[in-house]
LUMZA-165398 format. One record per residue: residue number from 1; residue in three letters; chain; x, y, z of N, C-alpha, C in turn. Coordinates in steps of 0.1 Angstrom, whole numbers. Example, Ala and Ser with C-alpha at 12.3 -4.5 7.8 and 13.67 -1.06 7.14 Angstrom:
<nodes>
+-----+------+-----+-------+-------+-------+-------+-------+-------+-------+-------+-------+
| seq | type | mol |  n.xx |  n.yy |  n.zz | ca.xx | ca.yy | ca.zz |  c.xx |  c.yy |  c.zz |
+-----+------+-----+-------+-------+-------+-------+-------+-------+-------+-------+-------+
|   1 |  Ala |   A |   132 |   -57 |    78 |   123 |   -45 |    78 |   132 |   -33 |    78 |
|   2 |  Ser |   A |   128 |   -22 |    71 |   137 |   -11 |    71 |   129 |     0 |    79 |
+-----+------+-----+-------+-------+-------+-------+-------+-------+-------+-------+-------+
</nodes>
This chain:
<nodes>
+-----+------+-----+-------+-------+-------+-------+-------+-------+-------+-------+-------+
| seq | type | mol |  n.xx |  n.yy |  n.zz | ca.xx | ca.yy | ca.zz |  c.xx |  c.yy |  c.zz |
+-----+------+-----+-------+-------+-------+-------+-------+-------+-------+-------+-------+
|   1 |  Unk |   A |  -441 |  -193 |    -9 |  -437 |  -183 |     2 |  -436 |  -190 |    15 |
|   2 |  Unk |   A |  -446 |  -197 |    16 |  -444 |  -204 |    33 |  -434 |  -213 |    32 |
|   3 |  Unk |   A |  -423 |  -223 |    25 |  -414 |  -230 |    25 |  -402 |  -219 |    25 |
|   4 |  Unk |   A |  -408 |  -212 |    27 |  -393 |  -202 |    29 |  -393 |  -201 |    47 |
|   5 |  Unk |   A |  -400 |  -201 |    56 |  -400 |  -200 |    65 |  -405 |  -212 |    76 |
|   6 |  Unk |   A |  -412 |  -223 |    67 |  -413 |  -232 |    76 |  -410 |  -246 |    64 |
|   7 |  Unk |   A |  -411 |  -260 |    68 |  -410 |  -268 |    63 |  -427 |  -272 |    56 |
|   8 |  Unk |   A |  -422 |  -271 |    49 |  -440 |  -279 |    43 |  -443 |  -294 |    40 |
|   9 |  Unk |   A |  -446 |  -299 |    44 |  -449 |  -317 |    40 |  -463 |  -317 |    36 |
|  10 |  Unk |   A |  -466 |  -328 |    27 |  -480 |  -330 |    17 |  -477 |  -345 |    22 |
|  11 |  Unk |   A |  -485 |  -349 |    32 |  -489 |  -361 |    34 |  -503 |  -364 |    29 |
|  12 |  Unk |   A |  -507 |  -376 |    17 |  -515 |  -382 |    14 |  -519 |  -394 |    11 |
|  13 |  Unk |   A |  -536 |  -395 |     8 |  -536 |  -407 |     3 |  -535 |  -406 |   -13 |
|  14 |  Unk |   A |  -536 |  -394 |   -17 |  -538 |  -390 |   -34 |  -546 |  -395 |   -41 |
|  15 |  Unk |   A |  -555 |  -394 |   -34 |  -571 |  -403 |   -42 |  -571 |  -403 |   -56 |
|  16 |  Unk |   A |  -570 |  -392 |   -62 |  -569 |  -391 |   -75 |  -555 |  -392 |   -89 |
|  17 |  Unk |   A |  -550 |  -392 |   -79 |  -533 |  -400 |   -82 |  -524 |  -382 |   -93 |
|  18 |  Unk |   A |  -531 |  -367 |   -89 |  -528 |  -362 |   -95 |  -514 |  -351 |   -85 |
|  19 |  Unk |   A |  -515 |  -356 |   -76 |  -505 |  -349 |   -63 |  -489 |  -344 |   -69 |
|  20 |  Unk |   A |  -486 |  -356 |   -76 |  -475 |  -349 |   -79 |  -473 |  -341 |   -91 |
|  21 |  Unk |   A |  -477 |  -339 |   -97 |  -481 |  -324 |  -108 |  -487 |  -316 |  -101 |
|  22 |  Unk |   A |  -498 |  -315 |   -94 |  -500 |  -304 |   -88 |  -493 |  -298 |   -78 |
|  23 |  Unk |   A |  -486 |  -305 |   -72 |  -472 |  -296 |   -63 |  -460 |  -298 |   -70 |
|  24 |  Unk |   A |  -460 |  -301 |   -81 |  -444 |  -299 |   -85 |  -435 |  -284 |   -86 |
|  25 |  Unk |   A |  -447 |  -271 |   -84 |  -438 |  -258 |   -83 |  -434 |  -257 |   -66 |
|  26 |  Unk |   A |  -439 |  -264 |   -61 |  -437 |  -264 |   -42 |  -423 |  -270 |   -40 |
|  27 |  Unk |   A |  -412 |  -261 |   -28 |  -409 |  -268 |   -22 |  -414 |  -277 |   -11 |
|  28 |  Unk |   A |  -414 |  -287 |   -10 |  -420 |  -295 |     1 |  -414 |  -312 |    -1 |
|  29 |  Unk |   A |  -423 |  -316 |     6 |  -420 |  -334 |    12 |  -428 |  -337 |     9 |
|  30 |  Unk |   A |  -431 |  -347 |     2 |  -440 |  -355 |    -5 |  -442 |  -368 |     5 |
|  31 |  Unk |   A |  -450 |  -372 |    11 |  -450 |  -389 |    14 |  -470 |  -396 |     8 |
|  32 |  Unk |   A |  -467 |  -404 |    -2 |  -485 |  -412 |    -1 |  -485 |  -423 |     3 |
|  33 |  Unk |   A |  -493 |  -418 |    10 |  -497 |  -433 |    14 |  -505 |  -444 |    14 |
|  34 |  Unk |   A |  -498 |  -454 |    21 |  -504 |  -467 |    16 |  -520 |  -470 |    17 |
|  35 |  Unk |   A |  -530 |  -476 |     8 |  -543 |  -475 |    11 |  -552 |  -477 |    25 |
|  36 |  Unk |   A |  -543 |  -484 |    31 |  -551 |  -487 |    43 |  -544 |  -482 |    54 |
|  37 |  Unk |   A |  -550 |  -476 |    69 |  -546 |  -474 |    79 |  -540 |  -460 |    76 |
|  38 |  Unk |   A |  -541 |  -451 |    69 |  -543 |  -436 |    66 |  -545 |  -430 |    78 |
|  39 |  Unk |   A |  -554 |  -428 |    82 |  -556 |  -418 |    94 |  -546 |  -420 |   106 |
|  40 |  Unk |   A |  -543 |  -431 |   108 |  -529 |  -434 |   121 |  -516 |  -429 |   115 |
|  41 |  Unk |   A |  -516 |  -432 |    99 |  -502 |  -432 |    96 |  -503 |  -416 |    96 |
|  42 |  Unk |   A |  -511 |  -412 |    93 |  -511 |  -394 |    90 |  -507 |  -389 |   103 |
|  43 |  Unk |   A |  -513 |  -392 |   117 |  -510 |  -389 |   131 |  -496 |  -397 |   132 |
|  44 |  Unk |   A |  -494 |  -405 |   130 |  -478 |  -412 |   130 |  -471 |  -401 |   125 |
|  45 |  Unk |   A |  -473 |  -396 |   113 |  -461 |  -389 |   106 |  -463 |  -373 |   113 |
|  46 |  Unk |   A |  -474 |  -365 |   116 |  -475 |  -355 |   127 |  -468 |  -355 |   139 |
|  47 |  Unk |   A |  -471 |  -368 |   144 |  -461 |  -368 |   160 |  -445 |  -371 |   157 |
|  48 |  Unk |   A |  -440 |  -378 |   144 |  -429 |  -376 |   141 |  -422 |  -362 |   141 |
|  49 |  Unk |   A |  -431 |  -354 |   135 |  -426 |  -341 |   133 |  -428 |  -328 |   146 |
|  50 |  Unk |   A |  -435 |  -334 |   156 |  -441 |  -323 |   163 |  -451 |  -322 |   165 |
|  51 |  Unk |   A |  -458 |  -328 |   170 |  -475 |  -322 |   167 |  -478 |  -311 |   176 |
|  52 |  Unk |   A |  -470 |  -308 |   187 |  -474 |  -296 |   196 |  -469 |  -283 |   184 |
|  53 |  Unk |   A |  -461 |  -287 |   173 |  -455 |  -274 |   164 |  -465 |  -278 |   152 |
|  54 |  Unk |   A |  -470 |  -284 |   152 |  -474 |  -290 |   135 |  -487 |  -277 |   132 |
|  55 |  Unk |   A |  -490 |  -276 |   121 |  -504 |  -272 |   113 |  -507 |  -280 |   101 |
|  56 |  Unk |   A |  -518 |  -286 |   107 |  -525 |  -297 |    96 |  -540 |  -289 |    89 |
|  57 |  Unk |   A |  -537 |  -295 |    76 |  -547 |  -291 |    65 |  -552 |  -307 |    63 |
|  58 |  Unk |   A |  -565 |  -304 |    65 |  -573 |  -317 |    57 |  -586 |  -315 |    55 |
|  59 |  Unk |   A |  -590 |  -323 |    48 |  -606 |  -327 |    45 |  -612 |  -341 |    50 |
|  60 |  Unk |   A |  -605 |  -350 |    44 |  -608 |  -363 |    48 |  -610 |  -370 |    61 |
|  61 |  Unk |   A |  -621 |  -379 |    64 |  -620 |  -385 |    77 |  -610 |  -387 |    78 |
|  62 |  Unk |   A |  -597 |  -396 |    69 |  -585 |  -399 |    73 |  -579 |  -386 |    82 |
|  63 |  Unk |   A |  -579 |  -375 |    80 |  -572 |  -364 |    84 |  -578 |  -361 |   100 |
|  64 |  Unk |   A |  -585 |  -369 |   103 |  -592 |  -361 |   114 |  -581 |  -366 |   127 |
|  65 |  Unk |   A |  -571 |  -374 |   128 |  -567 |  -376 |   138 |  -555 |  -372 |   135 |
|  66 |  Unk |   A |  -548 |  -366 |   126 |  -538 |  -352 |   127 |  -540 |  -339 |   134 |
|  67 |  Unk |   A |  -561 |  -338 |   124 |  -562 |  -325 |   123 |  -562 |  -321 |   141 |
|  68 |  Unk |   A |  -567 |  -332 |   146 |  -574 |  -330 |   164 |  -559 |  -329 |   172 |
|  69 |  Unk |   A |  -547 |  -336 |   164 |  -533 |  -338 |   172 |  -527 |  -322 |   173 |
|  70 |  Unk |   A |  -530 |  -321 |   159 |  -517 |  -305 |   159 |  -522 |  -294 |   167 |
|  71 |  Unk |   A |  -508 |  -286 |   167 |  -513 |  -276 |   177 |  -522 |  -266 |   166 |
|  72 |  Unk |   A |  -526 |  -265 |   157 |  -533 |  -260 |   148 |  -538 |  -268 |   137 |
|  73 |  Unk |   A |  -551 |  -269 |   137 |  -564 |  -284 |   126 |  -567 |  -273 |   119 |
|  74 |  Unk |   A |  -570 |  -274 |   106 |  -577 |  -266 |    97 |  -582 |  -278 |    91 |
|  75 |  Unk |   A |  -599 |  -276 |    88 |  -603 |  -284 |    78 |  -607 |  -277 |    68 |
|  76 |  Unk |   A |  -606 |  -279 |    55 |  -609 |  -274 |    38 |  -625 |  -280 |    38 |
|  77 |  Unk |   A |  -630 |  -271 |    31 |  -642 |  -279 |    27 |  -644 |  -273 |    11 |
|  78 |  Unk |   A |  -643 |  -279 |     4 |  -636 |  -277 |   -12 |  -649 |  -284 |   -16 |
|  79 |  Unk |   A |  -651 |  -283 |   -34 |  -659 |  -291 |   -40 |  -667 |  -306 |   -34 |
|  80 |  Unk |   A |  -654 |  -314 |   -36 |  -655 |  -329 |   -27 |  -665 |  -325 |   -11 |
|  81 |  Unk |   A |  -665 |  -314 |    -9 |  -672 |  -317 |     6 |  -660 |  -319 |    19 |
|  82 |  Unk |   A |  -663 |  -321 |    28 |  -655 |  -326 |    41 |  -661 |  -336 |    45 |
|  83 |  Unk |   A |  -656 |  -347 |    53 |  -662 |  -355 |    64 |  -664 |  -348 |    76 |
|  84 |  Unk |   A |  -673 |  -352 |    81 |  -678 |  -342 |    96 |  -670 |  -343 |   106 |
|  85 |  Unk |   A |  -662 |  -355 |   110 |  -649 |  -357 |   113 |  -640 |  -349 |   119 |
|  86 |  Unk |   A |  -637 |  -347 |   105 |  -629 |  -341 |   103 |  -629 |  -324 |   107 |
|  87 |  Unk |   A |  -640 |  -319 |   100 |  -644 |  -306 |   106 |  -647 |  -300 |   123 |
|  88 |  Unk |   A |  -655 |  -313 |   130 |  -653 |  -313 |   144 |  -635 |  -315 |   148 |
|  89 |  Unk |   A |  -628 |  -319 |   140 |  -617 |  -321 |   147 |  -608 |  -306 |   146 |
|  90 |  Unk |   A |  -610 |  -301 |   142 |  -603 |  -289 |   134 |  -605 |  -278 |   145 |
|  91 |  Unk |   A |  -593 |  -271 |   146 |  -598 |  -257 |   148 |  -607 |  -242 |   143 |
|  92 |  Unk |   A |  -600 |  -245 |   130 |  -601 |  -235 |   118 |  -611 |  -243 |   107 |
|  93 |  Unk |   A |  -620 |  -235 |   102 |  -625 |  -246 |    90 |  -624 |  -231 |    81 |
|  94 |  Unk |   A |  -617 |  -235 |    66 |  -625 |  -230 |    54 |  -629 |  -235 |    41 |
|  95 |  Unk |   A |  -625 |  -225 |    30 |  -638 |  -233 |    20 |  -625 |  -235 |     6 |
|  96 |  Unk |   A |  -609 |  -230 |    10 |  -600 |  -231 |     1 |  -589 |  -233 |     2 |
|  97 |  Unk |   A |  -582 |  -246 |    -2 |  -568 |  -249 |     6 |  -555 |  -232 |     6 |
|  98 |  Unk |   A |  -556 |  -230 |    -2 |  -548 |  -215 |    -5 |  -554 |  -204 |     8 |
|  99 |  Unk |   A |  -567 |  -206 |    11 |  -573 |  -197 |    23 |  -562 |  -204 |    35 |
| 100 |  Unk |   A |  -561 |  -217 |    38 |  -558 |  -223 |    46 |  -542 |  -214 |    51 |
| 101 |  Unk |   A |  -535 |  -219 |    36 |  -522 |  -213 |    34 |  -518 |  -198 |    38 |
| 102 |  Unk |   A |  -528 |  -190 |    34 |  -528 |  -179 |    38 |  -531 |  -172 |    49 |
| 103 |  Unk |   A |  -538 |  -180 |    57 |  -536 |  -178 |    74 |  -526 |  -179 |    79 |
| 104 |  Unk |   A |  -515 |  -188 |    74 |  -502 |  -189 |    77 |  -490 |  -176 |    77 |
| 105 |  Unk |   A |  -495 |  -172 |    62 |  -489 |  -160 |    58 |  -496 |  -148 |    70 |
| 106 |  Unk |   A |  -503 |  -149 |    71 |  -509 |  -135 |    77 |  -518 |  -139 |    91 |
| 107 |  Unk |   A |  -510 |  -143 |   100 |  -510 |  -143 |   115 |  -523 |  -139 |   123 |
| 108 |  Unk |   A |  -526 |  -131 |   120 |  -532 |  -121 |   128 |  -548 |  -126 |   123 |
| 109 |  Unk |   A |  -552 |  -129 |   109 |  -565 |  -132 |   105 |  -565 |  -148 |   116 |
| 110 |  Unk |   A |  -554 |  -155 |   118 |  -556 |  -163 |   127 |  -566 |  -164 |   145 |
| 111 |  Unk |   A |  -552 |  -149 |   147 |  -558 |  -142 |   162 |  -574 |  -140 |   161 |
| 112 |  Unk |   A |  -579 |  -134 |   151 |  -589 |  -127 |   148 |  -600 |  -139 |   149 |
| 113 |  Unk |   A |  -599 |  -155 |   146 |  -604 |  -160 |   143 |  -606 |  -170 |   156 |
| 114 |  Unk |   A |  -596 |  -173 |   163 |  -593 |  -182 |   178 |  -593 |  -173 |   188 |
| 115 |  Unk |   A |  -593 |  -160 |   187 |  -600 |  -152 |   199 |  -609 |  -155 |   210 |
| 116 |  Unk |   A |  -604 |  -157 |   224 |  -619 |  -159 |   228 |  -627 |  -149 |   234 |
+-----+------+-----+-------+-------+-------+-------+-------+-------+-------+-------+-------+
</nodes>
């Protein structure tokens, strides 16, 4: 639903090498990346796109210097856990990438949440 209205990119490291089967129903942009220097190249590829427009999802310390760039950081904290990083870097924290997603869909649970 959200690649209907915005562009979606899945930038990773794919730790578990299973990324591309699990988004193969998505439209999106796929880029993995190379093992080392992750966290720059993730902020590299954010400021390519925008980072005053961007919304970054992450968990990983790698992600923390996207999550802190975009105009909107969400950090996941899933099974694996989060890096603390990461979660200081974030705006938004929750406990399910699809939660993540779904703030996107529905706006307003956003407002409700960055209110001051």
């Amino acid at each position: 639903m959200l690649a209907k209205v915005l562009d979606v990119h899945v930038v990773t490291a794919d730790t578990f090498g299973r990324v591309k089967t699990e988004i193969r129903s998505m439209k999106c942009r796929l880029a993995i990346l190379a093992p080392r220097g992750q966290a720059r190249a993730k902020l590299a590829y954010v400021r390519k796109l925008g980072a005053s427009r961007a919304v970054c999802i992450g968990n990983g310390r790698n992600d923390r210097l996207m999550l802190k760039a975009a105009a909107l950081g969400i950090a996941v904290v899933q099974e694996e856990g989060a890096a603390a990083e990461a979660v200081r870097a974030a705006d938004v924290v929750v406990s399910d990438a699809r939660d993540a997603l779904d703030l996107l869909l529905e706006p307003r649970r956003l407002v409700a949440t960055l209110r001051d």
